[in-house]
ROLOZA-123706 format. One record per residue (C-alpha): residue number from 1; x, y, z. Coordinates in steps of 0.1 Angstrom, whole numbers, plus 5000, padded with zeros to 4 digits. Each point is the difference from the previous one (the first is absolute). Layout:
<sites>
SITE  num     u     v     w
SITE  NUM     X     Y     Z
...
</sites>
This chain:
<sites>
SITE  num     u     v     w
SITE    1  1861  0316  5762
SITE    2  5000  5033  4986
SITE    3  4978  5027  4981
SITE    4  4980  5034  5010
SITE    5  4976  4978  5018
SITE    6  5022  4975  5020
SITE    7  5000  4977  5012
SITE    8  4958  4998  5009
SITE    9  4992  5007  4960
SITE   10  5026  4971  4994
SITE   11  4989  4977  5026
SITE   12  4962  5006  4990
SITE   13  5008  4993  4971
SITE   14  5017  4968  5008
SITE   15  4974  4986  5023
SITE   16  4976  5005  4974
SITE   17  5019  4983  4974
SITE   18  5007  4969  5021
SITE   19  4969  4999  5009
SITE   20  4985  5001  4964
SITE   21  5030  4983  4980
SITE   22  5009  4968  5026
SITE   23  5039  5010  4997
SITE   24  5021  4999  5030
SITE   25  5019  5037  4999
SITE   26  5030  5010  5019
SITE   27  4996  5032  5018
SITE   28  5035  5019  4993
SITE   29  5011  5028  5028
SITE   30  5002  5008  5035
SITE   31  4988  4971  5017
SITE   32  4983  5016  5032
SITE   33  4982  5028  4978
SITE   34  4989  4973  4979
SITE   35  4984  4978  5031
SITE   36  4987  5033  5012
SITE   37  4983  5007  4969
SITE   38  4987  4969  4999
SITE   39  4986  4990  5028
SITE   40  4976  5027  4992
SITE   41  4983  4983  4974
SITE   42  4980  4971  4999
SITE   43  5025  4970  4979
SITE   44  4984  4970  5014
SITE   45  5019  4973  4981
SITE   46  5012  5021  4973
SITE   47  5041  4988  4987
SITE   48  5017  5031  5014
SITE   49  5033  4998  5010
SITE   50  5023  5028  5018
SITE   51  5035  5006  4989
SITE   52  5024  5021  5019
SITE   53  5017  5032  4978
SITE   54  5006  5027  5021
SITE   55  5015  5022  4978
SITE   56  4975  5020  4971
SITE   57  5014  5026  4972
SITE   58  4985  5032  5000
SITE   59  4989  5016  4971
SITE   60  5022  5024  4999
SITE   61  5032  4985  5001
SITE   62  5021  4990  4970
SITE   63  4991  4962  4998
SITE   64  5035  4986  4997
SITE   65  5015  5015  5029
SITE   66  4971  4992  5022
SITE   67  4997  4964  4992
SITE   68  5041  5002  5007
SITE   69  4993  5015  5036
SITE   70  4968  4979  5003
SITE   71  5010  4961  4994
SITE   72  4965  4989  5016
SITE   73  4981  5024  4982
SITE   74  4964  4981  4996
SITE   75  5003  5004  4961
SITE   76  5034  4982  4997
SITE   77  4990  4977  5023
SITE   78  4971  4994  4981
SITE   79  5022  4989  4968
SITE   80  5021  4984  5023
SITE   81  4974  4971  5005
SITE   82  4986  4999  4958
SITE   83  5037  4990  4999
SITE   84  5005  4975  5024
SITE   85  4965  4985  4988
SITE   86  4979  5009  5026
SITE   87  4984  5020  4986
SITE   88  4979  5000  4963
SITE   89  4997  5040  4992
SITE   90  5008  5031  5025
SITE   91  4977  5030  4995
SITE   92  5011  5032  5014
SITE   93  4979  5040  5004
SITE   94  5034  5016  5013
SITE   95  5030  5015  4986
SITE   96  4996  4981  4962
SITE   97  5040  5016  4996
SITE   98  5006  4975  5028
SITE   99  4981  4974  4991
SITE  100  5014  4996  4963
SITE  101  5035  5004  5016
SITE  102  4993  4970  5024
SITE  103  4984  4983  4973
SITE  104  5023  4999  4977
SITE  105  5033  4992  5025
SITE  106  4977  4970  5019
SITE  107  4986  4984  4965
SITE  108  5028  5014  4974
SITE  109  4992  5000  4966
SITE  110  4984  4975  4971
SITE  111  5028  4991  4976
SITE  112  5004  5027  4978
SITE  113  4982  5028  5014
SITE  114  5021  5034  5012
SITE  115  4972  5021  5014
SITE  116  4967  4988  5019
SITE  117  4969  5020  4992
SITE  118  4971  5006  5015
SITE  119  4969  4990  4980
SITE  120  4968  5019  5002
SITE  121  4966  4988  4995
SITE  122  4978  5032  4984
SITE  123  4965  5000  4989
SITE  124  4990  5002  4966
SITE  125  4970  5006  4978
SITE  126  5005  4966  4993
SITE  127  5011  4982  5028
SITE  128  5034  5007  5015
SITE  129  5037  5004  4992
SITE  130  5036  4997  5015
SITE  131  5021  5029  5004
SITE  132  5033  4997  5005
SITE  133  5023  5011  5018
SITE  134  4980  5024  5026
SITE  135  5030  5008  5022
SITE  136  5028  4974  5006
SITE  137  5022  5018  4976
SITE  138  5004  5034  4994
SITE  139  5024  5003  4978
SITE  140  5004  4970  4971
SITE  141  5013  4991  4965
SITE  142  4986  4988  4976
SITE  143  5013  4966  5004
SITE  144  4980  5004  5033
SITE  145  4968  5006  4983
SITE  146  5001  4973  4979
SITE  147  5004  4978  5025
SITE  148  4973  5012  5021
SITE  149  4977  4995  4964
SITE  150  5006  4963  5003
SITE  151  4993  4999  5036
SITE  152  4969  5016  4994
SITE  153  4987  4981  4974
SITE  154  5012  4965  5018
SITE  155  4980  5012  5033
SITE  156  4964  5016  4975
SITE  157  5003  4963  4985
SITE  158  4999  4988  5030
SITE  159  4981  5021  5021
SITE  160  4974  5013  4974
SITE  161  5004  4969  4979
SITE  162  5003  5019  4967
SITE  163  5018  4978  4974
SITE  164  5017  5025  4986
SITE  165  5000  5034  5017
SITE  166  5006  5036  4982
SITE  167  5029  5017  5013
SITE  168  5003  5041  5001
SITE  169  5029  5025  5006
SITE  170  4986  5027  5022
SITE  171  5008  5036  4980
SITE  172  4989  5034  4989
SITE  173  4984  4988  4972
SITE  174  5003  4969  4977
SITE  175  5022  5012  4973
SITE  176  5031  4980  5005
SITE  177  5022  5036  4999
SITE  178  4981  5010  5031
SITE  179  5016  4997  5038
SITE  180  5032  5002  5015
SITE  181  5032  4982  4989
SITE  182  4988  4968  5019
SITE  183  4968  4999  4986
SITE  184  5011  4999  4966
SITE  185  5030  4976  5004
SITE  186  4974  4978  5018
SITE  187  4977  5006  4973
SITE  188  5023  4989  4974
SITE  189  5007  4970  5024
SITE  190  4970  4983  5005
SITE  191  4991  5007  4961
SITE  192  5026  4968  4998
SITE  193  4988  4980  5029
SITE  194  4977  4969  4995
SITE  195  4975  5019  5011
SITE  196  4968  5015  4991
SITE  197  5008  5037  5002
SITE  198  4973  5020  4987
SITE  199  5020  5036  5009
SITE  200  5001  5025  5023
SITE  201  4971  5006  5019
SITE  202  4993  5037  5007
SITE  203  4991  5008  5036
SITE  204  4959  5011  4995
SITE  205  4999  4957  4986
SITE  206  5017  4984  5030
SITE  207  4965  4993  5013
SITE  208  4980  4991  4966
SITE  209  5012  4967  4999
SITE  210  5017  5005  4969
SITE  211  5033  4981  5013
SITE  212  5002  4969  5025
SITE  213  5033  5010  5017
SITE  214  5011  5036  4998
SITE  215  5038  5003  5007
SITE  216  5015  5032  5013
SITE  217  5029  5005  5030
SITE  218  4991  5004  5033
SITE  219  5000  5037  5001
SITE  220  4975  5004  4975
SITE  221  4978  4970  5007
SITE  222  4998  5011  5034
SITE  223  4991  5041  4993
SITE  224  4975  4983  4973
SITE  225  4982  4972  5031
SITE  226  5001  5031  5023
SITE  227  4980  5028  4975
SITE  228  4979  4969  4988
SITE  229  4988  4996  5036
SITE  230  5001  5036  5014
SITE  231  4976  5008  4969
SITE  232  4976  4964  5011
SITE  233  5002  5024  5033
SITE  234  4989  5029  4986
SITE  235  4976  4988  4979
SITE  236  4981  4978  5031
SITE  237  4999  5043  5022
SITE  238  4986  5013  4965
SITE  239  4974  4972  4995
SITE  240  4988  4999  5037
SITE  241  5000  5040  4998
SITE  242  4978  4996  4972
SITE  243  4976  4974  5016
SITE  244  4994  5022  5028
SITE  245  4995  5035  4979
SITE  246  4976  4981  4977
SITE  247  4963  4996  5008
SITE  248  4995  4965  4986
SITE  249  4967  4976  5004
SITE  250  5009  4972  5027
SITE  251  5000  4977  4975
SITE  252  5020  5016  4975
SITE  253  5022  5010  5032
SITE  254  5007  4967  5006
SITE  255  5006  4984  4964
SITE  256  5028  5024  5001
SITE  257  5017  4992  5032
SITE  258  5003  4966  4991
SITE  259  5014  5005  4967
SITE  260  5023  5021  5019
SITE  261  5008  4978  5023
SITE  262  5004  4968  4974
SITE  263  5028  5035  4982
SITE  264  5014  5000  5034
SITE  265  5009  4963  5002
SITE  266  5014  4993  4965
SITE  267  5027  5032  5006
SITE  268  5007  4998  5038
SITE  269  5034  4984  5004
SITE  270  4991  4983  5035
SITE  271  4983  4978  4978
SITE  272  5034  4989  4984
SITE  273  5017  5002  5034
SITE  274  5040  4998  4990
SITE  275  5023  4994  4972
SITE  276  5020  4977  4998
SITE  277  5038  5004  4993
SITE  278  5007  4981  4969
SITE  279  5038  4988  4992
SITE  280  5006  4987  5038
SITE  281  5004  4965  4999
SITE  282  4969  4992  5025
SITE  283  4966  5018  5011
SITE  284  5004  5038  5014
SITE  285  4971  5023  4999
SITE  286  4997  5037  5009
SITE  287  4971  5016  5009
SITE  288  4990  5039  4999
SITE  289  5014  5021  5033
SITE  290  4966  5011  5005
SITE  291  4984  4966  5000
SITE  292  4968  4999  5020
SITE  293  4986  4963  5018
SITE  294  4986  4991  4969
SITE  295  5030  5006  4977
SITE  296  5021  4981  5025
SITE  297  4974  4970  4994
SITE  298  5001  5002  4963
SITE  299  5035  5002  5000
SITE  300  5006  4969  5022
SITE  301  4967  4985  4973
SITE  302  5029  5010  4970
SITE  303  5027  4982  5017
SITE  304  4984  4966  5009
SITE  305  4985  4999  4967
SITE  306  5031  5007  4986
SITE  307  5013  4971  5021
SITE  308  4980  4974  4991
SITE  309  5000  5007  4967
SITE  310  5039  4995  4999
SITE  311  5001  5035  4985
SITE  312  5037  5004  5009
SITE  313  5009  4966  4982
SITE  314  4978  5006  4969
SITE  315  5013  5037  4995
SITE  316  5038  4983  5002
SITE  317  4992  4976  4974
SITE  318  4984  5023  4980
SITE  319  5026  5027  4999
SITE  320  5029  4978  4995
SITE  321  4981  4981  4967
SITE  322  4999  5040  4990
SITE  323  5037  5005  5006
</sites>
């Protein structure tokens, strides 16, 4: 139960969700806030349940040492039940430090895999693409990165149902020379992997759809998901600046706003809701700290899909035929 807006944006969000997805979701956090918040809003017959985690880690704290100090943190009490199986997925809009961290101790692992990654879903001039990782990891090797390569093209055959999806190396350009030390060890890496590498991807293509999974560690795929939305941002105040300077016809006026809004829509990442955290050996999503009501609900939409789909079985089997 955490995020700018919490809890009302997150329990919006839910009541909407339930009420639109016929799920039964489980309410994590303080349990008389919760009721409170709650009994507010109208959730007739809706599958909500309440359960009790006093303790929540602020955003400012290192996420290790809180979740030490804070054993019934909502988040790790969250994982806590995806473990003991009942739960599906957990979806969190707090601390996402935290919320990899619980991940990662209450699931563990899938065979093989050393880091978990976060994997992004990014619009594209022709559809979509995975980035990964966007912020589990700050610091990898290149060992790491081709890992997290697999995982991403397990989870885009999956999730995106692509056959056989085109994996990128996030760089300054794509001569294989260019980047830093990791970069071009990975590079040389994944140029041996059964894999279909097409390179390194230079920064300006990330969104032209030119590769299917982009790989990069989580210090650079999160700097790249946070210009990539800040410009989306800036763009939207420029374009609605220009609408009202303009004197348009009605009609013309119009026409325009809605291809605006149809722009808005395909870029704004409530619409994708969360990411999930590929490598953990069950269904843990994170979701953006500013998440508003609707990105709680499309989050929560990502996660029982996800579920039903058997997304965390599938991406197992696919990434240990790959190893």
């Amino acid at each position: 139960m955490g995020g700018d807006h919490a809890p009302a944006a997150v329990i919006d969000g839910a009541v909407q969700a339930a009420r639109t997805l016929d799920v039964a979701l489980a309410l994590v956090g303080p349990a008389a806030r919760l009721h409170e918040e709650l009994a507010r809003r109208d959730t007739g017959d809706l599958r909500l349940s309440v359960i009790d985690a006093p303790d929540v880690v602020p955003m400012d704290e290192a996420p290790l040492a809180a979740l030490r100090r804070r054993p019934r943190a909502s988040v790790r009490v969250a994982a806590d039940l995806v473990a003991a199986g009942e739960a599906a997925a957990f979806f969190s809009a707090g601390h996402s430090g935290a919320t990899v961290l619980a991940a990662h101790a209450a699931l563990g692992l899938l065979p093989g895999v050393h880091r978990p990654a976060l994997a992004v879903t990014v619009p594209t001039q022709s559809g979509a693409a995975v980035l990964l990782d966007a912020g589990a990891n700050v610091e990898c090797r290149p060992d790491h990165l081709v890992q997290f390569a697999h995982l991403g093209v397990a989870y885009a055959s999956v999730a995106m149902d692509l056959p056989t999806p085109r994996v990128g190396l996030l760089s300054i350009g794509e001569e294989a020379r260019k980047g830093t030390d990791l970069v071009r060890e990975t590079h040389s890496r994944l140029q041996r992997e059964p894999l279909v590498f097409i390179g390194n991807v230079d920064a300006r293509e990330l969104f032209t759809g030119r590769a299917d999974v982009v790989v990069c560690d989580g210090f650079t795929g999160n700097i790249a998901l946070k210009v990539g939305e800040g410009l989306v941002e800036s763009l939207e105040a420029m374009l609605r600046q220009a609408f009202d300077a303009e004197l348009v016809s009605q009609i013309g006026g119009l026409l325009t706003r809605r291809a605006f809004a149809r722009f808005r829509q395909r870029v704004d990442y409530a619409e994708f809701g969360a990411a999930p955290l590929l490598g953990v050996d069950g269904l843990a999503l994170v979701g953006h700290g500013r998440s508003s009501s609707r990105a709680v609900g499309s989050g929560i939409a990502m996660a029982v899909r996800l579920a039903r789909s058997r997304m965390a079985d599938r991406v197992r089997a696919a990434f240990a035929s790959a190893g």
